[in-house]
C-alpha positions in Angstrom: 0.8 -19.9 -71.6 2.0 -20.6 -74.8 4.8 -17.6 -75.6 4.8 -17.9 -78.8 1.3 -17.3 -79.6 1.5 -14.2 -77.1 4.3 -12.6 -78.9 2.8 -13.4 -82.2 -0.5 -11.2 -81.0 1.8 -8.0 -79.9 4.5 -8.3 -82.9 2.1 -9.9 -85.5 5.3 -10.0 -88.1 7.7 -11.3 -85.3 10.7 -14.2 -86.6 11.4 -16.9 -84.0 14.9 -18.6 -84.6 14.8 -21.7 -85.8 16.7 -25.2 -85.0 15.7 -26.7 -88.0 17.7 -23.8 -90.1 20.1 -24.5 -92.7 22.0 -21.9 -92.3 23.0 -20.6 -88.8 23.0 -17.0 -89.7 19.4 -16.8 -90.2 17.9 -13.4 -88.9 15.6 -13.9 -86.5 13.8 -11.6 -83.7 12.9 -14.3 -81.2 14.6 -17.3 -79.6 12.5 -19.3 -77.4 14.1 -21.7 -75.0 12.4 -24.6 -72.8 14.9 -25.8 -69.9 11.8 -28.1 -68.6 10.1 -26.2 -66.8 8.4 -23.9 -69.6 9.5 -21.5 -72.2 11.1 -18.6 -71.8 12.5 -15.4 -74.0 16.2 -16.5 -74.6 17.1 -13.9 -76.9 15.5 -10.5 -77.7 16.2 -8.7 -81.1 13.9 -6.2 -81.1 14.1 -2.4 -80.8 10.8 -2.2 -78.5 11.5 -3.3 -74.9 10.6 -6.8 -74.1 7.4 -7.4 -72.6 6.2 -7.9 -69.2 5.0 -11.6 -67.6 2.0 -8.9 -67.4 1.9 -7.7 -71.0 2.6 -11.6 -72.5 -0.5 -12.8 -70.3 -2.8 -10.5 -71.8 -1.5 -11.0 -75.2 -2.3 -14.7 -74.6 -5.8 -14.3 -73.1 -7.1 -11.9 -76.5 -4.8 -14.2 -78.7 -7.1 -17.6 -77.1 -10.2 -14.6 -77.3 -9.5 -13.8 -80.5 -7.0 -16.0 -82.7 -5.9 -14.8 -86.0 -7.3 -16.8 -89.2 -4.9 -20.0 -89.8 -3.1 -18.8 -93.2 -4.7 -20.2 -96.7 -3.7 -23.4 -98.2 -2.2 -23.5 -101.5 -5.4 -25.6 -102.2 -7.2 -22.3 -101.2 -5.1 -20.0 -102.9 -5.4 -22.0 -106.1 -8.9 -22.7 -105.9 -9.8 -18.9 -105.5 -8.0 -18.1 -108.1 -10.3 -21.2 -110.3 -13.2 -19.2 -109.5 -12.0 -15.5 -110.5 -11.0 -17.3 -113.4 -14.5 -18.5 -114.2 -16.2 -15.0 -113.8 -13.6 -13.3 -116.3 -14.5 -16.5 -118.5 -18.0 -15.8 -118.4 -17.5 -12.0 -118.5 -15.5 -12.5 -121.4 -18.4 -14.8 -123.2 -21.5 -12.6 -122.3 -19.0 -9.5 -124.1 -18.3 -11.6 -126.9 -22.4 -12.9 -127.0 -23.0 -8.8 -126.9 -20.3 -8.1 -129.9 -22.0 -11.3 -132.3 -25.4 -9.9 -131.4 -23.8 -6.5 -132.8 -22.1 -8.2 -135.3 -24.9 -9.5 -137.4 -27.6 -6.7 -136.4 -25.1 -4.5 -138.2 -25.0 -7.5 -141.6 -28.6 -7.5 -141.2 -28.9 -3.5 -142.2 -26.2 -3.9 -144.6 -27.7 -6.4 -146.9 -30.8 -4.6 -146.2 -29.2 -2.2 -147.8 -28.2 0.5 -145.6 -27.0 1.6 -142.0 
């Protein structure tokens, strides 16, 4: 069982400690520890009751069922944002297509003499 992935499904927000942090005071919920022979909760910050051997091997199994979507890329992230972009482009030319078309119907009737 991978612990980490278990505790991510229960506490979906949860901060493991670090040991590539800067700084040594960063707050953290989690430490995980590996002596060799497989992780194991080394620290608990958390206001809810650590879980159960029980409790972390069904939060595996629907994890493994069920695994959350990997975040976006900033490739992803930037690329959505291209294409909303684009619509309000084209949004923005049909309106201004609609306003000419306006435009000159009304400097039609004017030189026409009249509204």
């Amino acid at each position: 069982m991978e612990l980490d992935k278990a505790l991510q499904h229960l506490y979906p927000n949860i901060v493991f400690s670090s040991a590539f942090s800067l700084n040594d005071n960063s707050p953290y919920d989690v430490k995980l520890s590996d002596d060799g022979d497989g992780q194991y909760i080394s620290e608990w910050n958390l206001t809810d009751p650590e879980p159960t051997e029980e409790e972390l091997l069904q939060a595996y199994d629907a994890y493994m069922t069920n695994p959350p979507e990997p975040p976006k890329t900033d490739f992803q992230i930037l690329g959505e944002q291209l294409v909303m972009k684009d619509i309000e482009i084209m949004e923005l030319r049909q309106m201004n297509d609609s306003l000419g078309s306006q435009v000159v119907d009304h400097d039609i009737r004017l030189m026409m003499g009249g509204l």
